[in-house]
C-alpha positions in Angstrom: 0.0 0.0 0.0 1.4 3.5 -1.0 0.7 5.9 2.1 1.9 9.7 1.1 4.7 8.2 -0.7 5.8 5.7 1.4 4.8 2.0 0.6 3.6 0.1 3.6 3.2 -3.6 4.1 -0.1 -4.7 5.5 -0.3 -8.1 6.3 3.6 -8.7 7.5 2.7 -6.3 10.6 -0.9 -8.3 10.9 0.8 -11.7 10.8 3.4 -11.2 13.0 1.5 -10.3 15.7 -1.2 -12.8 15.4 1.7 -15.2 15.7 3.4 -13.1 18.5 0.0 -13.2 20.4 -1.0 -16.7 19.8 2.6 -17.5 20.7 2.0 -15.4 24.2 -1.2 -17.1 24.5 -0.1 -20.6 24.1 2.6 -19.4 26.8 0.4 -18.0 29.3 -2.2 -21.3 29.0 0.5 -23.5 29.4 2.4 -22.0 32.3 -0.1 -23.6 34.8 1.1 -27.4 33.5 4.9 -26.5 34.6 5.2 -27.5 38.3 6.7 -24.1 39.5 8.7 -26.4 42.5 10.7 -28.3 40.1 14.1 -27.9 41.8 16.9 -28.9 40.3 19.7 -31.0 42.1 19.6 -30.2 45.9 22.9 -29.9 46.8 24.3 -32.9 49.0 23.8 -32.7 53.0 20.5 -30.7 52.0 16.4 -31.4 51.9 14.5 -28.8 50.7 10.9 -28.0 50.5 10.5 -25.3 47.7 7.1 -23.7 46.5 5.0 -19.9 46.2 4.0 -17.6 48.5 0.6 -18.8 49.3 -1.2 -15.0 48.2 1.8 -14.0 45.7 2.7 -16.0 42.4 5.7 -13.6 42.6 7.2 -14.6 45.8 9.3 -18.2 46.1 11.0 -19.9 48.5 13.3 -22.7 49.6 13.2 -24.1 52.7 16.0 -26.1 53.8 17.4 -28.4 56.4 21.3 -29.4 56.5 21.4 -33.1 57.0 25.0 -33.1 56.7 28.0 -32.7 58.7 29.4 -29.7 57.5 28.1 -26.1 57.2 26.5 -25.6 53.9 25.5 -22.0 52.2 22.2 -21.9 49.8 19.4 -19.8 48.6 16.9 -20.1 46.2 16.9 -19.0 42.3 13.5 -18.2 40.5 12.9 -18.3 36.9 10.6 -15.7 36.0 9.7 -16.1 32.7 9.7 -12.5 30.7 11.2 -10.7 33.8 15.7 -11.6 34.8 16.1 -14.6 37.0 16.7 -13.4 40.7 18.4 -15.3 43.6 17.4 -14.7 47.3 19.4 -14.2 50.3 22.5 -16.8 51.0 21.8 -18.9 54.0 24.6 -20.7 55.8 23.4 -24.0 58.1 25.2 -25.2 60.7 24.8 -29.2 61.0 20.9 -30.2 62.2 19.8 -26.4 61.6 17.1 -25.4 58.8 16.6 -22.2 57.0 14.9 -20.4 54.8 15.6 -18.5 51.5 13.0 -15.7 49.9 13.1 -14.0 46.4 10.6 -11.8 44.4 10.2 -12.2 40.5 9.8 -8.3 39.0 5.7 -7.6 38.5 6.2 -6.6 34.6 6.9 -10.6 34.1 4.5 -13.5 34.0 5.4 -15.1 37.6 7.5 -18.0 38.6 8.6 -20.7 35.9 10.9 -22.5 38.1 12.3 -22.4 41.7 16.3 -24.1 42.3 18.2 -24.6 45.4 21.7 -23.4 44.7 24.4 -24.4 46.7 
């Protein structure tokens, strides 16, 4: 289409974002399926409970006990989908004690993908 000289395309535009939007759409709908407590590989000495804030899809923790017989230092890592990754606070364990390790995923993003315990 010529528009005051210029030519303008009007179904590339159109067609990418019907794909971009059925592309976000499929994404949204299938973001429930993905268990957002899959934890990667606790590290050794540790079990860990991991989840969401009960009220806040934002908010994700990992709870963790040190089994072992040596300090151990972890916090939890969320995926957050269209917003950067964030890591909580570092928690160091003595032998027998727990702890527990907070972060917040940015608003702007679509929530929690995946929580990790990172040693």
């Amino acid at each position: 289409m010529n528009v005051g000289g210029r030519t303008r395309k009007t179904y590339g535009g159109r067609a990418a974002r019907a794909l971009l939007r059925a592309a976000v759409v499929a994404g949204v709908t299938l973001a429930p399926v993905v268990p957002a407590t899959a934890v990667a590989a606790t590290p050794p000495g540790l079990s860990c409970d991991t989840g969401k804030h009960a009220i806040d899809d934002y908010t994700g923790y990992a709870l963790c006990r040190n089994n072992g017989t040596s300090t151990q230092i972890f916090w939890v890592h969320l995926v957050c989908g269209w917003s950067p990754d964030v890591d909580g606070e570092h928690v160091t364990l003595a032998p027998g004690q727990s702890g527990q390790s907070t972060a917040h995923c940015a608003g702007l993003g679509t929530g929690i993908g995946e929580i990790h315990v990172r040693p």
